[in-house]
DSSP file (Angstrom, degrees, kcal/mol; ACC not computed):
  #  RESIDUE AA STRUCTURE BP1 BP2  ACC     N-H-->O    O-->H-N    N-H-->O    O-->H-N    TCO  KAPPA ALPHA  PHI   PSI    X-CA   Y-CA   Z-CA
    1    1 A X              0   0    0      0, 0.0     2,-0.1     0, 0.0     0, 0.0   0.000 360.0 360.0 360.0 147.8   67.5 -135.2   92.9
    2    2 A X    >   -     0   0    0      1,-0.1     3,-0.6     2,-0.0     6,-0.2  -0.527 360.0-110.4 -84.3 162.0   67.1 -137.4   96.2
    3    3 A X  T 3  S+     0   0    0      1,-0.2    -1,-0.1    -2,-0.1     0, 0.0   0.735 118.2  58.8 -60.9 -23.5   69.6 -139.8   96.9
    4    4 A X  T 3  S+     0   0    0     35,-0.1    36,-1.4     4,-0.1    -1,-0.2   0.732  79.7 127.3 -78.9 -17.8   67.2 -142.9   96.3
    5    5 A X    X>  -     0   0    0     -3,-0.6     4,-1.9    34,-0.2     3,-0.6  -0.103  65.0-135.4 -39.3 131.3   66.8 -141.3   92.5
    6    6 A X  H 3> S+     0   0    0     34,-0.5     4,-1.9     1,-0.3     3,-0.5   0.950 105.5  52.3 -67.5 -43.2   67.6 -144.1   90.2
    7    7 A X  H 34 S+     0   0    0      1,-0.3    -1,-0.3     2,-0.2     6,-0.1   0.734 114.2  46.4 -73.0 -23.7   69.8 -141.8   88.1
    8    8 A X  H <4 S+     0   0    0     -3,-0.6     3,-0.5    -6,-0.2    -1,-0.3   0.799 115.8  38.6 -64.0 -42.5   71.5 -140.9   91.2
    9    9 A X  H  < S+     0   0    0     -4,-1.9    28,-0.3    -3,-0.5    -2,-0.2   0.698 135.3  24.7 -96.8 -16.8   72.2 -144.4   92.9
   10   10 A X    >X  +     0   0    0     -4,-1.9     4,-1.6    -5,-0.1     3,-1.3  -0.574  58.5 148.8 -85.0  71.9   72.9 -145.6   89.2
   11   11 A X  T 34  +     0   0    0     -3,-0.5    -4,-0.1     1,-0.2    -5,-0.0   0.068  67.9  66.8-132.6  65.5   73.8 -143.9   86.8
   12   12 A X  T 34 S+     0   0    0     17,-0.1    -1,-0.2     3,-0.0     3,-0.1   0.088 118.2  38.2-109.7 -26.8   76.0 -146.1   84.6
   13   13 A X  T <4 S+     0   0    0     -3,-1.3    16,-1.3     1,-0.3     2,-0.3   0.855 117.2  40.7-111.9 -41.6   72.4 -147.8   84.1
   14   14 A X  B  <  +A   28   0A   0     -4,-1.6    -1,-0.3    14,-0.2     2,-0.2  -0.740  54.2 174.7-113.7 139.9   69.7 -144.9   84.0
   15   15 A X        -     0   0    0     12,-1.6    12,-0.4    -2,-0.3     2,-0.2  -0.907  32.4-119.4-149.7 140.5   69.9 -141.9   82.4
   16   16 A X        -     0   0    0     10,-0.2    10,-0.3     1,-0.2     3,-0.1  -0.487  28.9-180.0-103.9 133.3   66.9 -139.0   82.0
   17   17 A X        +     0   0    0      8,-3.3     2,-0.2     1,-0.3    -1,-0.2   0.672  64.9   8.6 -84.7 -37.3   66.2 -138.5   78.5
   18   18 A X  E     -B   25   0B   0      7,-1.1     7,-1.4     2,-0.1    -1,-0.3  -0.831  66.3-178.4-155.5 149.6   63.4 -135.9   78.5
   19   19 A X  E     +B   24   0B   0     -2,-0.2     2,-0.2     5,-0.2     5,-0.2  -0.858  10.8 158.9-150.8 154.1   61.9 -133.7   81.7
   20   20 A X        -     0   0    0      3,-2.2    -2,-0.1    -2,-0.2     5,-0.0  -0.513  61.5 -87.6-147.7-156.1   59.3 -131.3   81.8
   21   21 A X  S    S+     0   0    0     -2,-0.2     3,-0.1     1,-0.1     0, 0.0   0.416 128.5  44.6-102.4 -25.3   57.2 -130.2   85.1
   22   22 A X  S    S+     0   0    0      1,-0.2    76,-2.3    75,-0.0     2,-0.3   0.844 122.0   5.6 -83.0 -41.5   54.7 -133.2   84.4
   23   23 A X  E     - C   0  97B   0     74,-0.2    -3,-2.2     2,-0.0     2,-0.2  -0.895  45.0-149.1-139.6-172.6   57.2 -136.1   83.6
   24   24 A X  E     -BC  19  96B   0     72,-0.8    72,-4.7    -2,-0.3     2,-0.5  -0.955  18.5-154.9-148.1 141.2   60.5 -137.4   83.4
   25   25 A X  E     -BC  18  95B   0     -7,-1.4    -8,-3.3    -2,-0.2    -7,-1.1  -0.893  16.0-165.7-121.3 123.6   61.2 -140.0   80.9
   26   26 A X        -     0   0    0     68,-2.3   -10,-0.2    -2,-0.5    67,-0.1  -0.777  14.1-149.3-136.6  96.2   64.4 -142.6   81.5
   27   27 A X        -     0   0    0    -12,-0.4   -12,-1.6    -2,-0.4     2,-0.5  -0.116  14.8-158.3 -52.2 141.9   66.0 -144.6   79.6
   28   28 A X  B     +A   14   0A   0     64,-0.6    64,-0.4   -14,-0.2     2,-0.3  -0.963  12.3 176.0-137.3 125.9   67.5 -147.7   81.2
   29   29 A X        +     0   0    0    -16,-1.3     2,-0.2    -2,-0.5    62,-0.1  -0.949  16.3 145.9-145.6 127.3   70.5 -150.1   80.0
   30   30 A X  B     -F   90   0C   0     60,-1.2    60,-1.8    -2,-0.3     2,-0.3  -0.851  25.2-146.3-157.9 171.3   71.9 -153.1   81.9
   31   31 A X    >   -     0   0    0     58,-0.3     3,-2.4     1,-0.3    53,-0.3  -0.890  43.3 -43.7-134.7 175.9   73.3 -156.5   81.1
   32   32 A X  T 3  S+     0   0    0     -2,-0.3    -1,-0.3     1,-0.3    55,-0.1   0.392 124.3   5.6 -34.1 142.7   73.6 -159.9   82.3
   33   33 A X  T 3  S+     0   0    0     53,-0.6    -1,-0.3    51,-0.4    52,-0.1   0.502  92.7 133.4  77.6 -29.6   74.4 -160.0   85.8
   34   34 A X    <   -     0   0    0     -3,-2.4    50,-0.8    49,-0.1     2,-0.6  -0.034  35.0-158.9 -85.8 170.9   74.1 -156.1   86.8
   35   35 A X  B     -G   83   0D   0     48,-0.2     2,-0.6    46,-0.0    48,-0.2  -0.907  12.8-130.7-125.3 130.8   72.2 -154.9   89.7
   36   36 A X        -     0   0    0     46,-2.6    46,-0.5    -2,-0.6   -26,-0.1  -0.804  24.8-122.7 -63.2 108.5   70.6 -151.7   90.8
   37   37 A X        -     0   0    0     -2,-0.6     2,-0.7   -28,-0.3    43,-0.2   0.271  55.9 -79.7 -17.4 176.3   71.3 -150.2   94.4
   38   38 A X  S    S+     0   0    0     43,-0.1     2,-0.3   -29,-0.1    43,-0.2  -0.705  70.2 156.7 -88.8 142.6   68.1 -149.8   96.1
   39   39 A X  E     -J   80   0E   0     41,-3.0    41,-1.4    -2,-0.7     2,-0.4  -0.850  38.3-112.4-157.8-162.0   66.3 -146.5   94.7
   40   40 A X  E     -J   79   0E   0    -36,-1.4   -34,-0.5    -2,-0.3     2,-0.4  -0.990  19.1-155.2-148.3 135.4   62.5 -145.4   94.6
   41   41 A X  E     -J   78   0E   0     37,-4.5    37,-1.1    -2,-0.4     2,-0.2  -0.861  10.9-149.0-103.7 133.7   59.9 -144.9   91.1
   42   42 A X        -     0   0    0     -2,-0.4    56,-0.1    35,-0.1    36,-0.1  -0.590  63.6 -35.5 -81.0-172.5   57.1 -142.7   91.4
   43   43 A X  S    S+     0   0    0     -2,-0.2     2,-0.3    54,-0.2    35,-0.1   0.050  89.4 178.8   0.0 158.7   53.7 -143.8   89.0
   44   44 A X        -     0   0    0     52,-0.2    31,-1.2    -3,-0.1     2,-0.4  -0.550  40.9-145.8-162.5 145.8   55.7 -145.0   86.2
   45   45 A X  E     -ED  74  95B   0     50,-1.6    50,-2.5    -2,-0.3     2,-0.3  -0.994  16.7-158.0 -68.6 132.1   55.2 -146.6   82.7
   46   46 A X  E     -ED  73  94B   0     27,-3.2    27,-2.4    -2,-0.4     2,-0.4  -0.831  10.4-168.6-100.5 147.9   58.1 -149.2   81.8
   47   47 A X  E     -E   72   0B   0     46,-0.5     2,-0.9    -2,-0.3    25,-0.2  -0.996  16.0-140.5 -49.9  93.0   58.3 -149.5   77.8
   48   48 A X        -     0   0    0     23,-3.3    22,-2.7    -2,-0.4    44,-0.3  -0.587  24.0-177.0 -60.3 103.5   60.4 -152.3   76.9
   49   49 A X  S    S+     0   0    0     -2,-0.9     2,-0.3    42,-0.8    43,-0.2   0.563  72.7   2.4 -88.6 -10.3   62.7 -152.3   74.0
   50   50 A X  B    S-K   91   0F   0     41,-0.8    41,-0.5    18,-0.2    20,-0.1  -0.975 104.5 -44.7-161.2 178.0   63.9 -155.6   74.2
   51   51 A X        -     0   0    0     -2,-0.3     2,-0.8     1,-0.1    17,-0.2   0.199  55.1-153.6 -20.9 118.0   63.5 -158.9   76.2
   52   52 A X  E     +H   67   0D   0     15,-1.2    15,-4.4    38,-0.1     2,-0.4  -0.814  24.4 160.0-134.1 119.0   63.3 -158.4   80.1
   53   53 A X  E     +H   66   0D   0     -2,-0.8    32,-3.0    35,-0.3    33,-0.9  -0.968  19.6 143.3-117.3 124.2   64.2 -160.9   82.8
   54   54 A X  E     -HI  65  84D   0     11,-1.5    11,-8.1    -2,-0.4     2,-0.4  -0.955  47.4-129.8-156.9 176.6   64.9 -159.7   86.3
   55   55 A X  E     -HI  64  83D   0     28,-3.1    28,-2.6    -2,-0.3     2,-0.3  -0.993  31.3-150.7-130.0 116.6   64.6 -160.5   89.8
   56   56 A X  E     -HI  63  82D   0      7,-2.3     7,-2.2    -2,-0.4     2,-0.3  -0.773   9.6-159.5 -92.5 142.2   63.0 -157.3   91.9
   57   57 A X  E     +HI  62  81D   0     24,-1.3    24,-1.3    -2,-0.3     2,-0.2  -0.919  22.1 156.8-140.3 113.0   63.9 -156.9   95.3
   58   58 A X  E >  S-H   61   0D   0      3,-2.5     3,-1.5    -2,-0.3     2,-1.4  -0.621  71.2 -39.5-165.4 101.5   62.1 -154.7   98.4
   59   59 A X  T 3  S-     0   0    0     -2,-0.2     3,-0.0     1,-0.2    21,-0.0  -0.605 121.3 -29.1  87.0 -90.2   62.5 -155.5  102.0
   60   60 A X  T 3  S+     0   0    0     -2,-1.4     2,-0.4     2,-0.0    -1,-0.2   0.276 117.4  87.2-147.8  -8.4   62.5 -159.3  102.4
   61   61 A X  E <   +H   58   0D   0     -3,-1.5    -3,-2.5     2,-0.0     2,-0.2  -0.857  49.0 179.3-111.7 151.9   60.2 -160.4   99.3
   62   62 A X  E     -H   57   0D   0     -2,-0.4     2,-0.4    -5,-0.2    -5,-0.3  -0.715   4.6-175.7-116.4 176.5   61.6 -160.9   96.1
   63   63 A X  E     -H   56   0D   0     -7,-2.2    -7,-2.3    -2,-0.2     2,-0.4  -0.805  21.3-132.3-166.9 159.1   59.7 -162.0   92.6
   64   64 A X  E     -H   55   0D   0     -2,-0.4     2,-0.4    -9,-0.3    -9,-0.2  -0.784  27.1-164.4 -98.6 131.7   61.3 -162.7   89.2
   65   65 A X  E     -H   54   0D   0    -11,-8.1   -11,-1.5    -2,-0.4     2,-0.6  -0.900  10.7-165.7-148.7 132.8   59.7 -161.1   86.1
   66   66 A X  E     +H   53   0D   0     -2,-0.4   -13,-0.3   -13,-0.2     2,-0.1  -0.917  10.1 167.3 -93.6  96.6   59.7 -161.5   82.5
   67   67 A X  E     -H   52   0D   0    -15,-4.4   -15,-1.2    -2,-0.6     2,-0.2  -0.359  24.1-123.5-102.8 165.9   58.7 -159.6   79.8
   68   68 A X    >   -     0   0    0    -17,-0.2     3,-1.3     1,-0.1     2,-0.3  -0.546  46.8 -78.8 -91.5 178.0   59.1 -159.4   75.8
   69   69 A X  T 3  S+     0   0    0      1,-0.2   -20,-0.2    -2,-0.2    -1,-0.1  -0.486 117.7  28.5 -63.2 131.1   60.2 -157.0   73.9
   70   70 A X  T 3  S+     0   0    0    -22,-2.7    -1,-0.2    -2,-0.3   -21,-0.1   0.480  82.1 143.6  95.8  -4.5   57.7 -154.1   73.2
   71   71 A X    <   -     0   0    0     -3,-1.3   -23,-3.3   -23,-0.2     2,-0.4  -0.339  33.3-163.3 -58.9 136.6   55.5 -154.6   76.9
   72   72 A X  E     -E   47   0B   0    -25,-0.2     2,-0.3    -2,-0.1   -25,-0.3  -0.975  13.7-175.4-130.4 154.5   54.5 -151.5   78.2
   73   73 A X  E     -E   46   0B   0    -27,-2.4   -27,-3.2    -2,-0.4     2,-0.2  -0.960  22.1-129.3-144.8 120.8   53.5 -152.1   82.1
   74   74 A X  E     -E   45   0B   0     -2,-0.3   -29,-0.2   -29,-0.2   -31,-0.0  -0.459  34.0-172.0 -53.5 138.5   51.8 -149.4   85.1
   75   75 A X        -     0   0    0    -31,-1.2     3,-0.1    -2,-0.2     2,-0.0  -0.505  20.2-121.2-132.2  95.1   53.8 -149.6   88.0
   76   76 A X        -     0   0    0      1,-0.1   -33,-0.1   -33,-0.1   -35,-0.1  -0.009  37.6 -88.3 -48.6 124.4   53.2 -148.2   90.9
   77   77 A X  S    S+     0   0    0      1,-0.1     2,-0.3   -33,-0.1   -35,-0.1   0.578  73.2 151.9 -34.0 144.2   55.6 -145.5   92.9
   78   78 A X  E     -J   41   0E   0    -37,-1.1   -37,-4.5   -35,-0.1     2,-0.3  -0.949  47.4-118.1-153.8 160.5   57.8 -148.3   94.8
   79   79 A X  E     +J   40   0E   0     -2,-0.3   -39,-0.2   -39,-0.2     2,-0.2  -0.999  53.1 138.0-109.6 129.6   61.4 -148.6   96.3
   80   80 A X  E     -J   39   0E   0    -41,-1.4   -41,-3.0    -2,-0.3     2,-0.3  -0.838  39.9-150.1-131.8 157.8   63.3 -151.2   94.8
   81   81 A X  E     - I   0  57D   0    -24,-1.3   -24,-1.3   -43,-0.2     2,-0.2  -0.909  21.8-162.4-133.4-160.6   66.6 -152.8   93.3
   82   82 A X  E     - I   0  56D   0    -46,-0.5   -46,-2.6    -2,-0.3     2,-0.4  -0.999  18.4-148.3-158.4 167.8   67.0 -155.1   90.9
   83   83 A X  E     -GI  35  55D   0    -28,-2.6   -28,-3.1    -2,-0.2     2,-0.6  -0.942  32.4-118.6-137.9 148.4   69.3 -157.6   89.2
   84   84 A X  E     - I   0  54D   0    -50,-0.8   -51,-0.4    -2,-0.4   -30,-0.3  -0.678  34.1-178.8 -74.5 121.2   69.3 -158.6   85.4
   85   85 A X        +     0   0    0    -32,-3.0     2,-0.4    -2,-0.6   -31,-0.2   0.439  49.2  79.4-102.6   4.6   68.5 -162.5   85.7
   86   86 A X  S    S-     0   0    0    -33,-0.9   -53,-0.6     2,-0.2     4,-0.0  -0.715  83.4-101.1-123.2 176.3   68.5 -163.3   82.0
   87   87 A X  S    S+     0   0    0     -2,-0.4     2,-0.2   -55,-0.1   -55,-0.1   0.308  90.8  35.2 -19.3 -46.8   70.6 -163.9   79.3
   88   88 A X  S    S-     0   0    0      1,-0.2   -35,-0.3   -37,-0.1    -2,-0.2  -0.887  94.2 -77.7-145.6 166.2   71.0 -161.1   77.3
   89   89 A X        -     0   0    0     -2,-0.2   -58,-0.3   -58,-0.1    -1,-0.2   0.155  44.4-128.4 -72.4-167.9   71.2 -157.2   78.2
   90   90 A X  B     -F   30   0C   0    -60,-1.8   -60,-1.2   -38,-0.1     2,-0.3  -0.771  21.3-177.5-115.2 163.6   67.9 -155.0   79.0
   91   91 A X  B     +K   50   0F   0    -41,-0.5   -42,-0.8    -2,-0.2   -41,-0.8  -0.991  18.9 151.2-151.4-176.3   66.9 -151.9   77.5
   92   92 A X        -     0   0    0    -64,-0.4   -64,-0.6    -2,-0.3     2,-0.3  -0.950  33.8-131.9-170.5-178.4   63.6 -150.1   78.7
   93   93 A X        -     0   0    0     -2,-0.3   -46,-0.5   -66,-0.2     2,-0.3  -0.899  14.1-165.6-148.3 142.4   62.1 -146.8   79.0
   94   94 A X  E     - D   0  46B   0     -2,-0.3   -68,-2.3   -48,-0.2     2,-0.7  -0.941   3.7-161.6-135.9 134.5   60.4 -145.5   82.0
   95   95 A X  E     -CD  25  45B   0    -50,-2.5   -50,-1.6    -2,-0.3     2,-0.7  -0.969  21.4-142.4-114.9 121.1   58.2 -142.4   81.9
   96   96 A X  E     -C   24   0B   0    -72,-4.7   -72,-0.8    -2,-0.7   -52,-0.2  -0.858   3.7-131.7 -52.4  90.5   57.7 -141.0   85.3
   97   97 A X  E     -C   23   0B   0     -2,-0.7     2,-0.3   -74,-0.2   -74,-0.2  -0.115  19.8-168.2 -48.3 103.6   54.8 -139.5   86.7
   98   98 A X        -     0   0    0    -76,-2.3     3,-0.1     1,-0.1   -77,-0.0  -0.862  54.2 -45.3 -96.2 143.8   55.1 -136.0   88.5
   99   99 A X  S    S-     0   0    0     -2,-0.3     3,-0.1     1,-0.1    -1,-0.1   0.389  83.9 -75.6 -57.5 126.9   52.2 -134.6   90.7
  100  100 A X        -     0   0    0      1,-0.2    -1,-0.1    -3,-0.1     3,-0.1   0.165  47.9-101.3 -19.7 122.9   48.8 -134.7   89.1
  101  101 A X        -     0   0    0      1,-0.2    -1,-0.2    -3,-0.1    -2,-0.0  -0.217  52.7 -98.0 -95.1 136.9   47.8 -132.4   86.4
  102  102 A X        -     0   0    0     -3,-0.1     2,-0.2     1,-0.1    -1,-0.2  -0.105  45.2 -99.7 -67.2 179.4   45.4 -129.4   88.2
  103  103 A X        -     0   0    0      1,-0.1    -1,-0.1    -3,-0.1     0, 0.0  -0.465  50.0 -89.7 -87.8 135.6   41.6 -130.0   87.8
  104  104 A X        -     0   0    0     -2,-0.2     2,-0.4     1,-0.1     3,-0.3  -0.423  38.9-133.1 -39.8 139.1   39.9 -127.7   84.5
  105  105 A X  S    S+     0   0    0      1,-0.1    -1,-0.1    -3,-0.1    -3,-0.0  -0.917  82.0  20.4 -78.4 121.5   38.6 -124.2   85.7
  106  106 A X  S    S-     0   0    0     -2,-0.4     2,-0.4     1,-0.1    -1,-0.1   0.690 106.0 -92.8 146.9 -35.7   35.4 -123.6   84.4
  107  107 A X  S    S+     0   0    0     -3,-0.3     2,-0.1     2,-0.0    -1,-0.1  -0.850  89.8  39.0  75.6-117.1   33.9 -126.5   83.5
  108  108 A X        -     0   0    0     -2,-0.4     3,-0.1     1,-0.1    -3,-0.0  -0.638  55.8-150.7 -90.0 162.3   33.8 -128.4   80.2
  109  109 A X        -     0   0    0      1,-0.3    -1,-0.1    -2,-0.1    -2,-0.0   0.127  42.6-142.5 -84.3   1.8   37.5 -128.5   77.8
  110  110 A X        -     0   0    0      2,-0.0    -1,-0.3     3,-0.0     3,-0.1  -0.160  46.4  -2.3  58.1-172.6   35.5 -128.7   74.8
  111  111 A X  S    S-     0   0    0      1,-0.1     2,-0.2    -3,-0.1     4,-0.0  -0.414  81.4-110.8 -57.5 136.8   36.2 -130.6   71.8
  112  112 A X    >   -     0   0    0      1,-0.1     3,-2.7     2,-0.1    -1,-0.1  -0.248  14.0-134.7 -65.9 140.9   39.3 -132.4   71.9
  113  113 A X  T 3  S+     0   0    0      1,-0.3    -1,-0.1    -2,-0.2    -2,-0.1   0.683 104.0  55.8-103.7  35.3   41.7 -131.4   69.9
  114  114 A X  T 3  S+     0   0    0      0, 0.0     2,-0.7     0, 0.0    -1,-0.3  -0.104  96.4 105.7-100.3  38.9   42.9 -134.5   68.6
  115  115 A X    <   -     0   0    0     -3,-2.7     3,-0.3     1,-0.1    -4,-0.0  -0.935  63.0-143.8-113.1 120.7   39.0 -134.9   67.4
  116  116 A X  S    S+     0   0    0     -2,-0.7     2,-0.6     1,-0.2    -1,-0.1   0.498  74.5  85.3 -18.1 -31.2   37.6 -134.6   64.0
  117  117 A X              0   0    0      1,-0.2    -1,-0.2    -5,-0.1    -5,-0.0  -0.291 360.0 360.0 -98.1  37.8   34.5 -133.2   64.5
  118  118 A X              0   0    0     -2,-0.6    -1,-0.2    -3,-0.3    -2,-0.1   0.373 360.0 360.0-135.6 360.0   34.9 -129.5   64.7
């Protein structure tokens, strides 16, 4: 892990739940008031699990954002931190993205095999 790794620069708020060689999946727990150091996401998808208000922070711009409970959101690799702006604590998911799954050899996959039809 790098030193900008969330679970490294916090990890009293993030902790890695699941890893494979494709993702890594991190749950994330904060409460009024608490703040990230500055750290860096690849690709991600945030799952919320309950209300989220916070104020994200990179370089010199800030913007405040607010989500409900149950939001699932693409965000794209950044360095950030951030500070819980609301009321009550956060709780989230983030599944990381890890380098791009290779291209088929071959030509077509076939049927899928979540499909019916086979």
């Amino acid at each position: 892990m790098s030193s900008d790794d969330p679970v490294v620069t916090d990890p009293g708020l993030y902790r890695v739940i699941f890893e494979n060689d494709r993702v890594r999946v991190l749950e994330y727990r904060d409460k009024p008031g608490d703040r990230t150091h500055r750290h860096r996401h690849p690709d991600t998808v945030m799952y919320t699990l309950t209300a989220f208000r916070r104020r994200i922070s990179a370089g010199a711009q800030s913007v405040d954002v607010e989500l409900p409970a149950g939001a699932v959101r693409w965000v794209g690799a950044q360095e950030h931190s951030g500070e819980n702006t609301g009321d009550t604590p956060s709780h989230g998911i983030f599944i990381e993205l890890k380098d791009s799954a290779p291209a088929p050899v071959g030509g077509s996959l076939g049927p899928s095999p979540l499909s019916t039809d086979h």
